[in-house]
C-alpha positions as CSV (number, residue, x, y, z in Angstrom):
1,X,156.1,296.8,122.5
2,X,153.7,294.6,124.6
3,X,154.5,295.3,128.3
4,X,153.4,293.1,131.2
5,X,152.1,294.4,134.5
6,X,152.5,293.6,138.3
7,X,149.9,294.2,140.6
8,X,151.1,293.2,144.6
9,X,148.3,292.0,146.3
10,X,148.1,293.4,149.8
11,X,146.4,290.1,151.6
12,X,147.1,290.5,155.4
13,X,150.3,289.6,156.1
14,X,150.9,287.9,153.0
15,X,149.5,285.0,151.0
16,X,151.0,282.1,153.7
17,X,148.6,281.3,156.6
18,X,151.5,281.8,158.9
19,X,153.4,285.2,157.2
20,X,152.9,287.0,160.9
21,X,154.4,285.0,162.6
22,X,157.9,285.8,160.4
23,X,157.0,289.8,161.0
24,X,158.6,292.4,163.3
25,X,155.6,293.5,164.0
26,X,152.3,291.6,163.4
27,X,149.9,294.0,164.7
28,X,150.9,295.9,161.2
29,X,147.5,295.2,159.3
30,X,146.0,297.7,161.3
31,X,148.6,300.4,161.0
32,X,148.8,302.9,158.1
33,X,152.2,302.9,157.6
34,X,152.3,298.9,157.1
35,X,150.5,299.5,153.9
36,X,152.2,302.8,153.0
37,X,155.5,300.8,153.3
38,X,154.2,298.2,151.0
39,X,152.9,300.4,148.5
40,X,156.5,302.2,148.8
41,X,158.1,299.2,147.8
42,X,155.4,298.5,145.1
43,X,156.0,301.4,143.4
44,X,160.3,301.2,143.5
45,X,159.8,298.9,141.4
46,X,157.0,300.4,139.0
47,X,154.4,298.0,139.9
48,X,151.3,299.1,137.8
49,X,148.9,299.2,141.5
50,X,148.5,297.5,144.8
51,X,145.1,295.8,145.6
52,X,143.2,295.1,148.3
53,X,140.9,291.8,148.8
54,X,138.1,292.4,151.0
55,X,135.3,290.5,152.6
56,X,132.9,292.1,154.8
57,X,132.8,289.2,157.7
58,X,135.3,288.2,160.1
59,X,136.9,284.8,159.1
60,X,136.5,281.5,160.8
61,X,140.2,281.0,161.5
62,X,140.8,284.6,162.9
63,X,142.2,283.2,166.1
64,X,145.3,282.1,164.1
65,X,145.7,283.8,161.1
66,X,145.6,287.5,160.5
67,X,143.1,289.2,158.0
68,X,142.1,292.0,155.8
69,X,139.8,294.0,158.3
70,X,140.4,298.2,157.2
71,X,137.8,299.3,154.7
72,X,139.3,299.6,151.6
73,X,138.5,303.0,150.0
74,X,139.8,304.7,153.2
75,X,142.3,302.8,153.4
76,X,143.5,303.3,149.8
77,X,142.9,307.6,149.9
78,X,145.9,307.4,152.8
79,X,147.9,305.0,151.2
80,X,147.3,307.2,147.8
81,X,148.3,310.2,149.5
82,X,151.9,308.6,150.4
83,X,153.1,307.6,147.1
84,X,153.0,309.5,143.7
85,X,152.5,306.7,140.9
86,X,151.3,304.1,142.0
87,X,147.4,302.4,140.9
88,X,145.4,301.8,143.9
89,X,142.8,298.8,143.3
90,X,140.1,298.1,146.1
91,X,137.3,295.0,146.2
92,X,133.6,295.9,147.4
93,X,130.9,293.3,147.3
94,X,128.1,293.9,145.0
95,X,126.2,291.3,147.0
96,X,126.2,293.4,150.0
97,X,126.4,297.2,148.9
98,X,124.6,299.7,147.4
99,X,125.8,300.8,144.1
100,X,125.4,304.8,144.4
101,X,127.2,304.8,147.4
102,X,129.9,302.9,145.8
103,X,130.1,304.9,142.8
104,X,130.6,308.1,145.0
105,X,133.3,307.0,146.9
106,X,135.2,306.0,143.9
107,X,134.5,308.6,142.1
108,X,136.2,310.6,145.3
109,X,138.8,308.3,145.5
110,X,139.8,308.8,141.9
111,X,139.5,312.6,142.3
112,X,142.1,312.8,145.2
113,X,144.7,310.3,144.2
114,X,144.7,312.2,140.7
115,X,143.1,309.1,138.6
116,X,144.5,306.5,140.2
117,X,141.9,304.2,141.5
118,X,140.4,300.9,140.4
119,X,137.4,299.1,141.4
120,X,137.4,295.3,141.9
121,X,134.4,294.2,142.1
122,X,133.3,290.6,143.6
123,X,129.8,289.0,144.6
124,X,131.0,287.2,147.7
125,X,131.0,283.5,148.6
126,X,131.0,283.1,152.4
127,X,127.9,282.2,153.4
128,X,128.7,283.4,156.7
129,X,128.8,287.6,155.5
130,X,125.0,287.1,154.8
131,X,124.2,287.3,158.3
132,X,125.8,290.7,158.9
133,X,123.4,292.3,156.5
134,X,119.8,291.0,157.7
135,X,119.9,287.9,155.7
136,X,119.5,283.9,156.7
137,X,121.9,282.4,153.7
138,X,123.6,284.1,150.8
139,X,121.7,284.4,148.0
140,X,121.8,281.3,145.1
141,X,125.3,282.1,142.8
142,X,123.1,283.0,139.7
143,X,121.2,285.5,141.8
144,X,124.3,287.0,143.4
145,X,125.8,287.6,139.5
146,X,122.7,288.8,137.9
147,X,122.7,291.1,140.6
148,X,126.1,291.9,140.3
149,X,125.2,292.6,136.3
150,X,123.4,295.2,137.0
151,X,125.3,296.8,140.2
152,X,128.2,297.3,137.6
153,X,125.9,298.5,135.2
154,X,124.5,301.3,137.5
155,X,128.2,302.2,138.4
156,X,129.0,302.9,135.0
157,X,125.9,304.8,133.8
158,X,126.3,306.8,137.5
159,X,130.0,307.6,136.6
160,X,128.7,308.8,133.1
161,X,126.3,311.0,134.5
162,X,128.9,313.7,134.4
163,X,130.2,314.6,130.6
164,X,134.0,315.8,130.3
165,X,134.1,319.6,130.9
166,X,130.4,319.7,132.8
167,X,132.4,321.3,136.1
168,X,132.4,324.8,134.3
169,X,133.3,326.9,137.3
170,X,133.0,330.5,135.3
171,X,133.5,333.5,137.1
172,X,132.3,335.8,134.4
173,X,129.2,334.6,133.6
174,X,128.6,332.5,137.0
175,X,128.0,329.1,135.8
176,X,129.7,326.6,137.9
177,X,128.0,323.5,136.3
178,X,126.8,323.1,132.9
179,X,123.4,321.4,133.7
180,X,123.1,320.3,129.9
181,X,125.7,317.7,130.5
182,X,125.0,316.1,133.4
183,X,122.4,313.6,133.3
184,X,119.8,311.8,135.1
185,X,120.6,308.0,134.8
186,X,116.5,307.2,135.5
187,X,117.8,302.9,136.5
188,X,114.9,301.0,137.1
189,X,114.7,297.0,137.7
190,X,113.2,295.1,140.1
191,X,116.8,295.2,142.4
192,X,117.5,298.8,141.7
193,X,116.0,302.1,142.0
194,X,118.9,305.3,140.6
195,X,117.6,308.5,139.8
196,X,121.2,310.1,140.0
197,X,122.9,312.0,138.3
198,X,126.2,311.3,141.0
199,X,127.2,314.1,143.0
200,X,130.6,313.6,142.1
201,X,131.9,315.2,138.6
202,X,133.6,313.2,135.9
203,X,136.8,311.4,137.3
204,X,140.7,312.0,135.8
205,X,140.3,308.8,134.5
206,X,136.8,309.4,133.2
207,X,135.4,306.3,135.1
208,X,137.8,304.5,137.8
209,X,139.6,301.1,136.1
210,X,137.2,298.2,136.6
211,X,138.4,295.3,137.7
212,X,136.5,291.7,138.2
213,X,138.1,288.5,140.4
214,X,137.2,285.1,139.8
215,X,136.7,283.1,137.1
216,X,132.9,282.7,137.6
217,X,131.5,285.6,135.7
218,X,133.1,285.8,132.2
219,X,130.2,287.0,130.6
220,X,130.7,289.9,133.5
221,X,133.9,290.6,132.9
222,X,133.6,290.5,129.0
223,X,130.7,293.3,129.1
224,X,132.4,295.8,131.8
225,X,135.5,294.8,133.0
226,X,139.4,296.4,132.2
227,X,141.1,293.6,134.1
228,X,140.5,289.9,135.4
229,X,142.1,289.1,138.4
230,X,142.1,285.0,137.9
231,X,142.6,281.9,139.3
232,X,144.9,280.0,136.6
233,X,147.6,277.4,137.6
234,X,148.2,275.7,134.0
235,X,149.6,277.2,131.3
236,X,147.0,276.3,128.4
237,X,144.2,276.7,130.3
238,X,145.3,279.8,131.2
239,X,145.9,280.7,127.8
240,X,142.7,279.5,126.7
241,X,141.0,281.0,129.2
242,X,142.4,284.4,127.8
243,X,141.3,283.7,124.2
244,X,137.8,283.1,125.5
245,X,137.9,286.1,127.3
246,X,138.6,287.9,125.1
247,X,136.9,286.5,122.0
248,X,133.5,287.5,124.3
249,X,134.4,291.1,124.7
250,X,135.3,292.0,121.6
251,X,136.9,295.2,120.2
252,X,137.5,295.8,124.0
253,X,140.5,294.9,125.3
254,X,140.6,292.9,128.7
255,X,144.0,292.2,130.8
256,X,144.2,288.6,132.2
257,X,146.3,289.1,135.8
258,X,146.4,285.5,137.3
259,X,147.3,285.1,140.5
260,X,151.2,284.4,141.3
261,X,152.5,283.5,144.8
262,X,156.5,283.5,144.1
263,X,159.4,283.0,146.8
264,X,162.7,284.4,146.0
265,X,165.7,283.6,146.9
266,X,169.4,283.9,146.2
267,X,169.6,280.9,145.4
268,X,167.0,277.8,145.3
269,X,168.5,276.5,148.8
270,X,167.6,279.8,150.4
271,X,164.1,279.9,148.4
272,X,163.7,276.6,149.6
273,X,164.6,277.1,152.9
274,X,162.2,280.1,153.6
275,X,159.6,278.3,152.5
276,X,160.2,275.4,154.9
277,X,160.5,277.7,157.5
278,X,157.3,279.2,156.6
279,X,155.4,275.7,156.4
280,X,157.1,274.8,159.7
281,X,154.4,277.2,161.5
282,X,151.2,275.2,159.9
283,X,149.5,272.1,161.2
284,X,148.9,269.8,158.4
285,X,145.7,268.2,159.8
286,X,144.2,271.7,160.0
287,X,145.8,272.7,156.5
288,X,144.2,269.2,154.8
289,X,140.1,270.2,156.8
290,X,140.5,273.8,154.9
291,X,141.2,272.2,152.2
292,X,138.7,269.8,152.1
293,X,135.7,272.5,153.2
294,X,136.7,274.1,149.9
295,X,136.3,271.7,147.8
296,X,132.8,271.0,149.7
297,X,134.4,267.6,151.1
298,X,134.2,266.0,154.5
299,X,137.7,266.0,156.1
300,X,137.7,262.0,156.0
301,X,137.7,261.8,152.3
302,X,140.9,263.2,151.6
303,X,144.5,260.9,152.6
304,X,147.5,263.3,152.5
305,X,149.0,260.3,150.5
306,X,147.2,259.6,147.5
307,X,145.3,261.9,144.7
308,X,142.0,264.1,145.3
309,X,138.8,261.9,145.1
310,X,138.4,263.0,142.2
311,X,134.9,260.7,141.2
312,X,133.6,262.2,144.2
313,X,134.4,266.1,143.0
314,X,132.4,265.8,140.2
315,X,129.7,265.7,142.1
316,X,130.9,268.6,144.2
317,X,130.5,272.1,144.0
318,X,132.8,273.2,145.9
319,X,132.8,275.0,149.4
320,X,134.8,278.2,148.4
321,X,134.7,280.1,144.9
322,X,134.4,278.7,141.7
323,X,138.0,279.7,141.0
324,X,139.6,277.8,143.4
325,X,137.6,274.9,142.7
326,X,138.3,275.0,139.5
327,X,142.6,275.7,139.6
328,X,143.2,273.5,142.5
329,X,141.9,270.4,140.3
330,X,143.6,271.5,137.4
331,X,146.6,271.9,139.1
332,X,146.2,268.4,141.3
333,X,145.2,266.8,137.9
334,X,148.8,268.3,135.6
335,X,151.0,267.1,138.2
336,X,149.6,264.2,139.8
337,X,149.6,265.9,142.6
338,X,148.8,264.0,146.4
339,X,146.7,265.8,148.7
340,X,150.0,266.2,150.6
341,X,151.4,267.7,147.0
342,X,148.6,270.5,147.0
343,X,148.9,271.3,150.7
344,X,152.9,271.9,150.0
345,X,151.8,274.1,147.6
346,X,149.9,276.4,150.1
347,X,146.9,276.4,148.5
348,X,144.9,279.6,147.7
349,X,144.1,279.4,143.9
350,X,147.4,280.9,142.6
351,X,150.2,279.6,141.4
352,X,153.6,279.2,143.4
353,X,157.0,279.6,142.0
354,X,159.8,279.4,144.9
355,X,163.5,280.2,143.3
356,X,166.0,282.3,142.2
357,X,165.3,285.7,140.6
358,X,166.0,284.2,136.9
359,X,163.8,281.3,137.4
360,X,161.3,283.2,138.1
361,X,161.4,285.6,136.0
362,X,161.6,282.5,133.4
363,X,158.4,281.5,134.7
364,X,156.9,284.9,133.9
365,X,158.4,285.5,131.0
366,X,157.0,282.3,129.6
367,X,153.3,282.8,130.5
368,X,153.2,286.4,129.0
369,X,155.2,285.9,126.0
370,X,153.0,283.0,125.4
371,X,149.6,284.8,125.6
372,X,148.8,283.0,129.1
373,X,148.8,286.3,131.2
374,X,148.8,290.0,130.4
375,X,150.5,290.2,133.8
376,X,150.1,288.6,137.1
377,X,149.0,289.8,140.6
378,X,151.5,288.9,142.7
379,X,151.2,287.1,146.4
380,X,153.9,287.7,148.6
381,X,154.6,285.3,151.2
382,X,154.9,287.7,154.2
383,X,155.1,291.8,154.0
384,X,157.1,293.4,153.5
385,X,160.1,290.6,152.9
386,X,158.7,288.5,150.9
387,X,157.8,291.6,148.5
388,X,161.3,293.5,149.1
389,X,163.8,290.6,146.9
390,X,161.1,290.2,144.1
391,X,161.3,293.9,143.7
392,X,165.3,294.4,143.9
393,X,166.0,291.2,142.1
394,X,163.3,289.8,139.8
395,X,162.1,293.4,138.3
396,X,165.6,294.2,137.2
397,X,165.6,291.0,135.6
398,X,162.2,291.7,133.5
399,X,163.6,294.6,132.8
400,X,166.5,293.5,131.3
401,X,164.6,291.2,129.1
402,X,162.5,294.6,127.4
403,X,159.5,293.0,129.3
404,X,158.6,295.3,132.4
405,X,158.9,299.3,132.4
406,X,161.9,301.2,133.3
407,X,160.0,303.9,134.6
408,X,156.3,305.3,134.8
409,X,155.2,306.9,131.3
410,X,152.3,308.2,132.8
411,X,150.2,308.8,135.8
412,X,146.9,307.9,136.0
413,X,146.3,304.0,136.4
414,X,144.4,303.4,133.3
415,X,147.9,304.8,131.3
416,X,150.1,302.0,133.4
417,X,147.6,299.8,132.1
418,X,148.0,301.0,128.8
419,X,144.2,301.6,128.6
420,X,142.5,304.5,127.3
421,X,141.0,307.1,129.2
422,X,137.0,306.0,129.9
């Protein structure tokens, strides 16, 4: 039977702009047991990984909001080595990093967390990260993702450098590698230069899971990737965003994991009430300029008390990804949403559910049984207790519907996904 799977995204403090200022201790996103704690919790209830966003630039709003700031393959190796089950997913930038490099430290950090790790790969959309790495503006969207094309491409072929059984390690006759079956990759384009073969033998899983984010680069995701992480707020474009998907890759299966940012409570008063609380902590003036910079508006153009300008967006690209662009409209558009509707909804992209275990669980149940989602990453509010009542209360609830695992089966990542080994 088709089972769905949870990812718990490990953004900061959580997916609210003000989730430290609820925490015990909001210095935590630089300690490694804040994130060993979360992945503890993740993996009580059998989530299939825990992922880490990354951007390599500090954000704009770092005075007031806290940030992902640990590199993410270290990170993920200490985590790893904490919990026993658990999928560990980590985001580089294929805008700004060099693809051999990348392919060796996941390759390492599948090796020690025993096939376990996933790749997320993104092409970065702050225009202020160009200016850490020697450049004046970011490069132009198509040239980030035809870069990206063949970054992914490179990882794979680097990966596959090393056939199954290559590490020979024979005493008797002294052969340590079988230099028959590893292989010289010999990349050449006018971006890259790979001799290889990688350093690093075959992984457990035989490549780490490969994951894309954003809705941008289907044609991407279709050709390399195991899992989208997405941006989807209504239920038939989600679904049809699936179909598509997967019509373009084929034979090869690809998971659709939107993006869900649930609050749970025990009952909708106390769901309610934490998210009030929450909101209390944000200035709505501020919240309404981020909002507008996303969309690539002027501040002025948006009144908290009627709908988006929406003659004016179809001339605008949008200052933030495609993704969010692209959801935040949709979503503004299905419920005739105010601009003061879509800043109640904390927006980020993703979907927010606040209720009661069941309704939730409703919620989910709904989008996977109906082909919108293969899963969802989830957003929690604030670590860890925002994560801690969707765990205790709405997994047993999945469960009890025959939709969500009882118990790991296996123990490598691309088994929780139900994927084959690469």
């Amino acid at each position: 039977m088709r089972q769905l799977h949870l990812n718990t995204n490990i953004l900061n403090a959580g997916k609210h702009e003000a989730a430290w200022r609820i925490q015990d201790d909001p210095r935590g996103i630089i300690d490694i047991e804040y994130y060993r704690n979360i992945a503890r919790i993740a993996e009580r209830g059998t989530f299939d990984a825990v992922f880490l966003a990354d951007g390599p630039a500090l954000p704009d709003n770092y005075g007031r909001a806290a940030w992902n700031s640990l590199e993410p393959s270290v990170l993920l190796a200490a985590v790893g080595a904490a919990v026993e089950n658990i999928g560990l997913i980590g985001t580089i930038s294929t805008t700004f990093n060099d693809p051999y490099n990348v392919a060796r430290r996941w390759a390492t950090l599948d090796h020690v967390t025993h096939g376990r790790a996933a790749l997320n790969f993104v092409t970065s959309q702050n225009p202020s990260t160009a200016a850490n790495f020697g450049l004046g503006e970011l490069p132009s969207r198509d040239e980030r993702y035809a870069r990206a094309e063949e970054f992914v491409d490179v990882l794979v072929q680097l990966w596959d450098s090393w056939e199954d059984g290559a590490l020979v390690a024979d005493r008797e006759t002294g052969v340590f590698a079988d230099t028959e079956r590893v292989h010289a990759i010999n990349y050449e384009s006018d971006r890259f230069s790979v001799r290889g073969p990688l350093n690093v033998p075959r992984t457990p899983q035989g490549r780490p899971v490969l994951v894309q984010a954003g809705d941008g680069g289907t044609h991407l995701a279709a050709r390399f990737a195991d899992a989208v992480f997405t941006a989807q707020t209504v239920f038939e474009e989600s679904r049809s965003f699936s179909r598509s998907l997967q019509t373009a890759a084929g034979k090869r299966e690809v998971l659709v994991l939107p993006g869900l940012f649930p609050i749970v409570g025990s009952t909708e008063k106390e769901a309610w009430d934490r998210k009030e609380l929450l909101d209390s902590f944000l200035d709505l003036d501020d919240e309404k300029a981020k909002l507008a910079a996303k969309l690539g508006l002027p501040p002025e153009t948006l009144d908290l008390d009627r709908p988006l300008p929406y003659d004016r967006l179809e001339s605008a690209s949008g200052g933030s990804s495609r993704g969010f662009f692209k959801s935040t409209i949709a979503l503004a558009r299905a419920e005739d949403l105010t601009v003061r509707g879509i800043l109640a909804r904390n927006p980020g992209a993703h979907r927010q559910i606040v209720g009661t275990p069941e309704q939730i669980a409703d919620d989910i149940e709904r989008w996977f049984l109906g082909g919108a989602a293969d899963g969802f990453n989830l957003n929690a509010d604030s670590f860890p207790t925002g994560l801690e009542p969707f765990v205790d209360h709405v997994v047993p609830e999945l469960r009890r519907r025959g939709i969500f695992r009882t118990e790991y089966t296996g123990t490598t990542l691309r088994e929780h996904l139900g994927l084959e080994r690469a």
